[in-house]
C-alpha positions as CSV (number, residue, x, y, z in Angstrom):
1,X,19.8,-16.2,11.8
2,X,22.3,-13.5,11.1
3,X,22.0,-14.4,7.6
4,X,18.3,-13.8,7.8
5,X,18.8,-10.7,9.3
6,X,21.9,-9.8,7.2
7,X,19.3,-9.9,4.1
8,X,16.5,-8.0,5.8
9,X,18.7,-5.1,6.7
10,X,19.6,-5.4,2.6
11,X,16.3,-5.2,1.5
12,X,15.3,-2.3,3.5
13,X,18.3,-0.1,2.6
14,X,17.2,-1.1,-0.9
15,X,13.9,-0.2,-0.1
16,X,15.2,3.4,1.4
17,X,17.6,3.9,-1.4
18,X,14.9,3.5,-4.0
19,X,12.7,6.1,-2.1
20,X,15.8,8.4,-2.6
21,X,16.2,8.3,-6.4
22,X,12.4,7.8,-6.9
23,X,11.0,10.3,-9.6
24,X,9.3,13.0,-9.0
25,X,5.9,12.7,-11.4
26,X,4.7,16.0,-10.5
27,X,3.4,18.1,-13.8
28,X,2.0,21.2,-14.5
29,X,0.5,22.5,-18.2
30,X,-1.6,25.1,-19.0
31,X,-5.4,24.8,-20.6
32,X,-6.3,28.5,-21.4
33,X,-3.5,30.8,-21.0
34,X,-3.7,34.3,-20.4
35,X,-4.5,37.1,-22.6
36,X,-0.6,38.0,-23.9
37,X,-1.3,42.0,-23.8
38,X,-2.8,43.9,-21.2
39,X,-3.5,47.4,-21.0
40,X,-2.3,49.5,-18.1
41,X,-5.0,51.5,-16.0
42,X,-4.3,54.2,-13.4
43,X,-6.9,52.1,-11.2
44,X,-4.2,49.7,-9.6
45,X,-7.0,47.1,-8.8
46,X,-7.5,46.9,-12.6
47,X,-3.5,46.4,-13.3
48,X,-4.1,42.4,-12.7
49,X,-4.2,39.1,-14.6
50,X,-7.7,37.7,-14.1
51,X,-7.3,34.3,-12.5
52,X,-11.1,32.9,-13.3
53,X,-10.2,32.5,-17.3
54,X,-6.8,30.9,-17.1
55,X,-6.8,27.0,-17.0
56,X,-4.2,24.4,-15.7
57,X,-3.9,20.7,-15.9
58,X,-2.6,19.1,-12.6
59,X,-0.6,15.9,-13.2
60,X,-2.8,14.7,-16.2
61,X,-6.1,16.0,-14.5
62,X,-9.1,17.4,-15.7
63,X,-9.0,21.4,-16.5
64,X,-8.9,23.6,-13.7
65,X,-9.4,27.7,-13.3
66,X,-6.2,29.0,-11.4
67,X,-8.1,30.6,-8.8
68,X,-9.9,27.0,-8.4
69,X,-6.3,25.2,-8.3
70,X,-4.9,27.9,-5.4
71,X,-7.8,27.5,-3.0
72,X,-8.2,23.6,-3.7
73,X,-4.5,22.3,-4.4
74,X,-2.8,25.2,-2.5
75,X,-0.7,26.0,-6.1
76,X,1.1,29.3,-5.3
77,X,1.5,32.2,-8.4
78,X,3.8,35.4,-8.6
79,X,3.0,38.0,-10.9
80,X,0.2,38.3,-11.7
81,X,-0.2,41.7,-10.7
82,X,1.6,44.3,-12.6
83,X,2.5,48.1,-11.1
84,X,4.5,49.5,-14.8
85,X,3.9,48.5,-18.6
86,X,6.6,46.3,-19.8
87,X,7.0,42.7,-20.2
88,X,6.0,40.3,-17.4
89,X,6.2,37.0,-15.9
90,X,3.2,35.2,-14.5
91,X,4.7,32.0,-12.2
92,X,2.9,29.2,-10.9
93,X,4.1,26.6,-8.8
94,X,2.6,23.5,-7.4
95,X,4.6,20.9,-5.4
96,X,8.3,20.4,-7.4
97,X,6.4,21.8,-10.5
98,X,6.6,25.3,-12.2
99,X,5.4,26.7,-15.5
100,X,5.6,30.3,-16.5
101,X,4.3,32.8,-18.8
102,X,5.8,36.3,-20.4
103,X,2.3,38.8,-21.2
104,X,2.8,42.5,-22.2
105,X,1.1,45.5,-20.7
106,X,0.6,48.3,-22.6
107,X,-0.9,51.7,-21.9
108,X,-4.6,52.6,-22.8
109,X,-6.3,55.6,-24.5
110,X,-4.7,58.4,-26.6
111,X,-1.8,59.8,-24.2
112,X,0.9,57.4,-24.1
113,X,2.3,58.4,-21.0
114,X,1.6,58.0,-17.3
115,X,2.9,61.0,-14.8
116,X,3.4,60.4,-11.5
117,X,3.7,63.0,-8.8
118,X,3.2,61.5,-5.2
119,X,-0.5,60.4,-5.1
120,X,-1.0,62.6,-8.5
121,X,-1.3,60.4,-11.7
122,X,-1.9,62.3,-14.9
123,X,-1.9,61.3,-18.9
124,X,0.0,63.1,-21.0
125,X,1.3,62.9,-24.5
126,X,4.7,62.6,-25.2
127,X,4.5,66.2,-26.8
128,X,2.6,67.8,-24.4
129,X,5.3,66.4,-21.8
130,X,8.2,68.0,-24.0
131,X,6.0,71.7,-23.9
132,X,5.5,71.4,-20.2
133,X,9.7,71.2,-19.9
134,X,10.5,73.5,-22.4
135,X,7.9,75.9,-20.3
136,X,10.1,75.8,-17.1
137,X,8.5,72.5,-15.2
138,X,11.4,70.2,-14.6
139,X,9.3,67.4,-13.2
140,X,11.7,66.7,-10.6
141,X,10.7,64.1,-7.6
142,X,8.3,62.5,-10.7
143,X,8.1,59.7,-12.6
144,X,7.5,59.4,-15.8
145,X,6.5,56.0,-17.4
146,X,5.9,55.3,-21.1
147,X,3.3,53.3,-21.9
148,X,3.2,52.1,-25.2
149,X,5.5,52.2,-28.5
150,X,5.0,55.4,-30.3
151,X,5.6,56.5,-33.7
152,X,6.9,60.3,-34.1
153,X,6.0,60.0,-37.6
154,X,8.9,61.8,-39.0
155,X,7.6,65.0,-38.2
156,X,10.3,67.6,-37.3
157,X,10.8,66.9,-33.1
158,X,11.9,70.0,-30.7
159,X,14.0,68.6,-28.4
160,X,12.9,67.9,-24.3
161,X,14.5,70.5,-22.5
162,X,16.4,73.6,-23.3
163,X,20.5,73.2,-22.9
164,X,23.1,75.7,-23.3
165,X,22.5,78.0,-26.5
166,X,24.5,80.5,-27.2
167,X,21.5,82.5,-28.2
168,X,19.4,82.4,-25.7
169,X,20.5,82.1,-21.5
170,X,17.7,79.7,-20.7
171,X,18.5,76.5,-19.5
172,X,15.3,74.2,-18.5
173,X,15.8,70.5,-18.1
174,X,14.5,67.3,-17.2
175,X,14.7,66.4,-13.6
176,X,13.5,63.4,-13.2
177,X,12.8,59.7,-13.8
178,X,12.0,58.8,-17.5
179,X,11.0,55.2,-17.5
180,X,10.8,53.4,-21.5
181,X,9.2,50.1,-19.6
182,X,11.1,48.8,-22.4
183,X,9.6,50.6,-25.4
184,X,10.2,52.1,-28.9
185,X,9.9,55.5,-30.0
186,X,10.4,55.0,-33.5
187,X,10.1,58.0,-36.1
188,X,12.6,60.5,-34.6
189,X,13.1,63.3,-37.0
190,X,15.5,66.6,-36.1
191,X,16.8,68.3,-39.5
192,X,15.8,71.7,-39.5
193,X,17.0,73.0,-36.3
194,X,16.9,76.8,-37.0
195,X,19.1,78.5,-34.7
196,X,19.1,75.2,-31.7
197,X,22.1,74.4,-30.5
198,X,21.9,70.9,-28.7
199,X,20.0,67.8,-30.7
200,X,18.5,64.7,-29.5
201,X,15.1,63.4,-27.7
202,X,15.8,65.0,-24.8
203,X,17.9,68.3,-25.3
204,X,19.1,68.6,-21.3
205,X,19.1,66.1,-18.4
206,X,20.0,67.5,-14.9
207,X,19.5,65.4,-11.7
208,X,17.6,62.7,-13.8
209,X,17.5,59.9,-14.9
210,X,16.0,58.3,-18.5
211,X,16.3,54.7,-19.0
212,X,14.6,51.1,-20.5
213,X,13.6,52.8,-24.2
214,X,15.1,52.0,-27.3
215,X,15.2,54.7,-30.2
216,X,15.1,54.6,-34.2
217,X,15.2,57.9,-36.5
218,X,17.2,59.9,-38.0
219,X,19.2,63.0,-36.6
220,X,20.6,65.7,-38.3
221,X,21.8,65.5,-41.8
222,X,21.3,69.1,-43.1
223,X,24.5,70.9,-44.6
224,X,23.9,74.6,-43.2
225,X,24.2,74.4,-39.5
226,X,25.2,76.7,-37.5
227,X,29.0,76.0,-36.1
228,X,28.5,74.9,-32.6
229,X,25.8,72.4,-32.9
230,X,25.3,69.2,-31.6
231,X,23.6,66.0,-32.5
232,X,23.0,62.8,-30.1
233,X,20.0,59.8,-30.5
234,X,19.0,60.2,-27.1
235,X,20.4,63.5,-24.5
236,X,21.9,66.5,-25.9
237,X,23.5,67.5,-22.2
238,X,23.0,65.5,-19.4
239,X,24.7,67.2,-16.3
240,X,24.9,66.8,-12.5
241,X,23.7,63.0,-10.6
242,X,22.2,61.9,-13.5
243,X,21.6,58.6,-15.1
244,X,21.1,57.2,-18.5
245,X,20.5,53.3,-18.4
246,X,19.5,50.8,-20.4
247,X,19.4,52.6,-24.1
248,X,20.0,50.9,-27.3
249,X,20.0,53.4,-30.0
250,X,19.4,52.9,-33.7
251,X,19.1,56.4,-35.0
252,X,21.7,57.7,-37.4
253,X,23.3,61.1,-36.2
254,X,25.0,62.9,-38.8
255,X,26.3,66.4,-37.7
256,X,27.2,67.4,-41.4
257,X,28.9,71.2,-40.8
258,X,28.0,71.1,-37.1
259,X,30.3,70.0,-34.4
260,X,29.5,67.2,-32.6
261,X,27.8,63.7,-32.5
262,X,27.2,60.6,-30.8
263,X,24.6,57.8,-30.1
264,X,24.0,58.0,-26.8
265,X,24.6,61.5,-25.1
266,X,26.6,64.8,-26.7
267,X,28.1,65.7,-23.8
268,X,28.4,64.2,-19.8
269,X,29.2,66.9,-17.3
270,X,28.9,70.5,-16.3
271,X,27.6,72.8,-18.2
272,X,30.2,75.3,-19.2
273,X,29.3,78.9,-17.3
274,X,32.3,80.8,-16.2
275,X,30.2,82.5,-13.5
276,X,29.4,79.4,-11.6
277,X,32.4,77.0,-12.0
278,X,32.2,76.4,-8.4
279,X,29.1,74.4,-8.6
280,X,29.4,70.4,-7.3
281,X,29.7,68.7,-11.0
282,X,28.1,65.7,-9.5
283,X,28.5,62.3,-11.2
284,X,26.8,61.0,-14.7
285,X,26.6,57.8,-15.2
286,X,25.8,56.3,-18.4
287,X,25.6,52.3,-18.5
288,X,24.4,49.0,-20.0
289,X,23.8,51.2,-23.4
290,X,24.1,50.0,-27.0
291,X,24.6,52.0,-30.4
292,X,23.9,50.1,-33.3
293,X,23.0,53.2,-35.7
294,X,26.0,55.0,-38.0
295,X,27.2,58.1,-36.1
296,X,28.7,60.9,-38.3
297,X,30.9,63.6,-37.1
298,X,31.3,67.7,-38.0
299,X,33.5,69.5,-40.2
300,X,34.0,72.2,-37.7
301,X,36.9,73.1,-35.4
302,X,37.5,70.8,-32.8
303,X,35.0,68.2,-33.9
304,X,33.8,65.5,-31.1
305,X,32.3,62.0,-32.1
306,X,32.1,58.7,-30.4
307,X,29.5,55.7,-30.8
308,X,27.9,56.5,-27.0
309,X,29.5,59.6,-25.9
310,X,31.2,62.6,-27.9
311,X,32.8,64.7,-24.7
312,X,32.9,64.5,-20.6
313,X,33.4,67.4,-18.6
314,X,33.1,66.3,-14.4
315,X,33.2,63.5,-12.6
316,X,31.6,60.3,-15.2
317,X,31.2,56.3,-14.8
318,X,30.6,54.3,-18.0
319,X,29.6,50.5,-17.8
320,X,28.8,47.8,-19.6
321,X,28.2,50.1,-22.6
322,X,28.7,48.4,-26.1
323,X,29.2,50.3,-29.8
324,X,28.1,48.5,-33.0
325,X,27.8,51.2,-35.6
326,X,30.3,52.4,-38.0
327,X,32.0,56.5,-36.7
328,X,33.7,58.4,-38.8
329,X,34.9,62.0,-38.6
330,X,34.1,64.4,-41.1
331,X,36.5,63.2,-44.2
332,X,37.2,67.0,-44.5
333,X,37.3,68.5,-41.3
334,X,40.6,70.1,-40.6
335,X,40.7,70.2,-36.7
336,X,39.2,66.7,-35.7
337,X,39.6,66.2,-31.6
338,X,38.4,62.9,-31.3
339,X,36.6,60.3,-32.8
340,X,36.1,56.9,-31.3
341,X,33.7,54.0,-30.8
342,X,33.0,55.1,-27.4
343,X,33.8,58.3,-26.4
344,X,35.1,61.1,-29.0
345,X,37.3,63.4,-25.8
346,X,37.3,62.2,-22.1
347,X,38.0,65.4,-20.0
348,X,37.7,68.1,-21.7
349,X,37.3,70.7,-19.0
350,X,38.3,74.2,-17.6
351,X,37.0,74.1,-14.0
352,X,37.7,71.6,-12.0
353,X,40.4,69.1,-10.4
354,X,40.6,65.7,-8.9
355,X,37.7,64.5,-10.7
356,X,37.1,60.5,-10.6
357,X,36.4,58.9,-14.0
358,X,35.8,55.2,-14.6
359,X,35.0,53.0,-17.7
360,X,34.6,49.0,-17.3
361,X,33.1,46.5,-19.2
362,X,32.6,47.9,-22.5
363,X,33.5,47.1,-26.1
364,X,33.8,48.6,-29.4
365,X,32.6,46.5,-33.1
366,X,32.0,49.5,-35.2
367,X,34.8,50.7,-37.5
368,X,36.2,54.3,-36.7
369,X,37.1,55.9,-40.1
370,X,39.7,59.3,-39.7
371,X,39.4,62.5,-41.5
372,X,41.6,63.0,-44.7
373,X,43.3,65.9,-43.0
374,X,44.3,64.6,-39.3
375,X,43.4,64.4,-36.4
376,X,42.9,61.5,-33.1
377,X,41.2,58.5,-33.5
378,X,40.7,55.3,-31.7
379,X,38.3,52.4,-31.0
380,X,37.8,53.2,-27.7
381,X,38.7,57.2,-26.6
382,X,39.3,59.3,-29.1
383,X,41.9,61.6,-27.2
384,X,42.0,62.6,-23.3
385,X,42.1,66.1,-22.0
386,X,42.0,69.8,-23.1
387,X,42.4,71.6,-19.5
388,X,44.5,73.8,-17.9
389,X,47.5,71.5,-17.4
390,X,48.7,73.4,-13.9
391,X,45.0,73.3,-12.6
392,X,43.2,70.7,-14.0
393,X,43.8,66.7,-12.6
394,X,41.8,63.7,-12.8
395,X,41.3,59.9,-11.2
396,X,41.2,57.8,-14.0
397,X,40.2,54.2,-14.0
398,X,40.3,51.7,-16.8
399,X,38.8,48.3,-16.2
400,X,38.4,45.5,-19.1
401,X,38.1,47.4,-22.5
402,X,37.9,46.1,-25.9
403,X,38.2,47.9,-28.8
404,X,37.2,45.0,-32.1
405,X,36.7,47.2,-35.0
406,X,38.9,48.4,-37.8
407,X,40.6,51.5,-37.4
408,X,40.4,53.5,-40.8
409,X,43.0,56.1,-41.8
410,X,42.0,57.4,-45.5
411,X,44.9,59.3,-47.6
412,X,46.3,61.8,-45.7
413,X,46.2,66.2,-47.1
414,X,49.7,66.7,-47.4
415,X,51.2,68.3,-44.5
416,X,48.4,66.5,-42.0
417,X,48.3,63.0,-39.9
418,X,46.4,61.3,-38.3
419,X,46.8,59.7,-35.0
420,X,45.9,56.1,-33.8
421,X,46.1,55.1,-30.6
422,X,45.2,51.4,-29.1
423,X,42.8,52.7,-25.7
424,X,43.1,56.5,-26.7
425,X,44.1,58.1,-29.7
426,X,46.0,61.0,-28.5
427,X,46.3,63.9,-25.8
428,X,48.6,66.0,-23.8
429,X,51.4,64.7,-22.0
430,X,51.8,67.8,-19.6
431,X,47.8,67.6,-19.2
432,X,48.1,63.8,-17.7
433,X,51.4,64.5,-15.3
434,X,49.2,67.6,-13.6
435,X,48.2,65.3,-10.8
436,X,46.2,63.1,-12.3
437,X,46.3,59.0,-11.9
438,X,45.1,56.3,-14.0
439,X,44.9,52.8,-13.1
440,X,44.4,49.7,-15.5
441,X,42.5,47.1,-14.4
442,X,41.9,43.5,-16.2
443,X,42.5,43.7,-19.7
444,X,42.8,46.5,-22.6
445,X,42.2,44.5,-25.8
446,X,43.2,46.5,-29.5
447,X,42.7,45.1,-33.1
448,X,45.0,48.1,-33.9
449,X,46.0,51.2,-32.8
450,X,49.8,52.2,-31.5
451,X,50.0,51.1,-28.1
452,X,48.2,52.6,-25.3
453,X,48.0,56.2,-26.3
454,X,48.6,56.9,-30.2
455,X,51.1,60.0,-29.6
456,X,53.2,58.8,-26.5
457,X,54.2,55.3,-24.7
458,X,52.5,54.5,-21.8
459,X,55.6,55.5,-19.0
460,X,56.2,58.8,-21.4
461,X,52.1,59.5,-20.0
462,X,52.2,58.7,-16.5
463,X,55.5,58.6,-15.2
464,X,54.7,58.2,-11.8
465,X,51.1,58.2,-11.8
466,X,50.8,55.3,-13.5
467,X,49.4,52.5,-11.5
468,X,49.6,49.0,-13.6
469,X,47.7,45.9,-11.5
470,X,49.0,42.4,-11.5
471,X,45.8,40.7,-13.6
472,X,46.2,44.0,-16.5
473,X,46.8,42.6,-19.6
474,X,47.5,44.8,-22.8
475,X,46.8,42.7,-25.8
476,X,47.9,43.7,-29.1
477,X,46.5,43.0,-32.9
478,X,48.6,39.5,-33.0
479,X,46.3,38.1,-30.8
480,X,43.2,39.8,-31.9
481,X,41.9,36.7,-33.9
482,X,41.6,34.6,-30.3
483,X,39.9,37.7,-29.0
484,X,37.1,38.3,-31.8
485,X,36.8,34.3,-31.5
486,X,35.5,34.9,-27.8
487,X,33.1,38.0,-28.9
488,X,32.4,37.7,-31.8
489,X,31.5,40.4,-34.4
């Protein structure tokens, strides 16, 4: 009997252990799928995918509409409504089963973009937007959403927004949300700039944000600029809480005889006005951006260029930001400040102290050529600090960094060098002891350069204001082959 019941107890845990590891058969496919672009429509009941003229299969079935297969077979979806252009992901789920689809929604009609005010929703075209900044309306509180891809043709842009010019005392920026929904403008031309001083998309950014867009053109180029001008893909100035996110940038910037140049942004930080230089700076952040386009700096005085970012002035936050293209300062300037893959001069300010910078996560492929007569270069920051070196302090932070590209020092002018540092290239010792603290976090990885800063050692820098965590690792061009292994180039 206890045999009997010995094997019955078997054959039921058997029975119960099968039902545990039993397959689960449920499958989902669909028929007719939806249409892959949809246009976008200020009527929000329009902004939908229709579910009467997409099909699905249920586990081998016969052909079903979706709206058929939620009412009879309670099958769930997710997004099939849609609030932005941009890529989107339809979801449906029945049971364990889930199949997805990626459709595009693009804008509709002539004006490819969509302003929103509150409960205001107007067209515009991208130029009429740019006229409406440059006329004194900073759109602040709204959102602006690009709809579509547009082609600029080539034709000669004016930048958005009017940024410091030293003829002329009007400033009128952006102040609000530019949203790319993922977008290309494509055919971005600025050559002949006549007597403009800042040149990009969007010549000044205050309080705003621009983000999710991707740019290809050309800026720049022209061999009689004035002295002081400046060339950048995307923002010229962007000043105060402002945010630039998401950008990848394939427009080549050449700033021939101007000054500076960058991919990204000119310059990150107050705008210089000796009658207000009490104002808040605020706090620019510029992150998860990409440079892939050739980035060309000026042959004047003091020339700035970096793959993102040519110069900061306030408090700034970089992250996650990543430089492909090639930089290279002018091969003739005589005064070159910085040039680097990411930023050409980090704090390069008169007014204020105690400002808190921070750049994490990002990396540097391009090379970083030098000029034939001097100057600071680096793959990461070309050289730190111009203040006043009594007044001026700042909070820096330094969190994972790798600098990958080649480091190119052309045949010096006699009576000129050039220096090359690993993280920055150069900058003032008496500057970096006024107060100010930086802090390494993670690890600083060089191809080449001379140790942290090009023109000092690292204690010779900081003395006491150095803080060095346990996990910071400072790895040198011996080990640069197991590095480039991990990123790749």
């Amino acid at each position: 009997m206890k045999r009997i019941i010995s094997l019955f107890l078997i054959v039921i845990s058997m029975i119960a252990l099968s039902g545990c590891f039993a397959t689960d058969t449920t499958t989902l496919e669909f028929v007719d799928l939806p249409d892959a672009i949809y246009a976008f429509s200020t009527n929000p009941s329009e902004n939908q995918v229709d579910l009467t003229k997409v099909t699905i299969r249920i586990n081998g079935g016969e052909a079903i509409t979706l709206q058929q297969a939620i009412s009879t077979y309670g099958v769930t979806i997710s997004g099939n409504t849609f609030t932005a252009p941009g890529n989107h992901t339809l979801k449906i789920k029945y049971q364990s089963a889930t199949i997805t689809y990626i459709y595009r929604v693009e804008g509709q009609g002539e004006k490819e973009l969509l302003v929103i005010r509150g409960t205001l929703v107007t067209n515009m075209t991208l130029a009429e937007f740019r006229d409406a900044v440059n006329a004194g309306d900073d759109f602040k509180n709204a959102t602006v959403q690009l709809l579509r891809n547009v082609d600029l043709g080539n034709v000669e842009w004016v930048p958005i927004g009017v940024g410091i010019n030293d003829r002329s005392e009007e400033r009128l920026p952006f102040s609000g949300t530019f949203e790319g929904n993922g977008f290309t403008i494509s055919g971005l031309k600025i050559f002949d700039i006549d007597s403009r001083r800042d040149n990009a998309l969007f010549g000044y950014v205050k309080d705003g944000i621009v983000r999710n867009l991707t740019l290809e053109g050309t800026v720049g180029g022209k061999t009689d600029y004035a002295p002081n001008t400046y060339f950048a893909g995307f923002v010229a100035w962007v000043t105060g809480n402002s945010t630039l996110e998401n950008l990848v940038n394939y427009a080549t910037v050449d700033a021939a005889n101007g000054k500076q140049a960058a991919g990204i942004a000119i310059a990150a930080g107050y705008q210089p006005d000796p009658t207000k230089n009490t104002i808040d700076p605020g706090t620019v952040t510029i992150k998860n951006c990409v440079n892939y386009a050739e980035i060309k700096g000026g042959f004047q005085t003091n020339s700035q260029t970096g793959g993102i970012l040519a110069t900061t002035q306030g408090n700034f936050i970089m992250q996650n930001c990543v430089n492909y293209g090639n930089v290279w300062a002018h091969p003739e300037s005589t005064s070159v400040y910085g040039t680097a893959g990411l930023i050409g001069i980090l704090q390069n300010n008169n007014f204020f102290s105690n400002l808190q910078v921070q750049i994490s996560e990002c990396i540097n492929y391009g090379q970083v050529t030098a000029s034939t007569k001097g100057g600071n270069i680096s793959g990461l920051i070309g050289k730190v600090g111009t203040g006043n070196a009594t007044t001026n302090s700042a909070n820096f932070i330094f969190n994972n960094l790798y600098s990958l590209g080649e480091l190119i020092i052309p045949t010096q002018v006699p009576g000129t060098s050039t220096i090359k540092g690993g993280v920055i290239g150069g900058g003032s010792d008496t500057f970096l002891r006024s107060g100010s603290v930086v802090t390494l976090i993670g690890q600083l990885v060089v191809l080449q350069g001379q140790g942290f800063m090009g023109n000092s050692t690292l204690e010779n820098i900081m003395g006491s204001n150095m803080k060095q965590l346990d996990n910071q690792t400072f790895v040198d061009a011996q080990d640069v082959e197991y590095i480039v292994s991990i990123f790749g180039r």
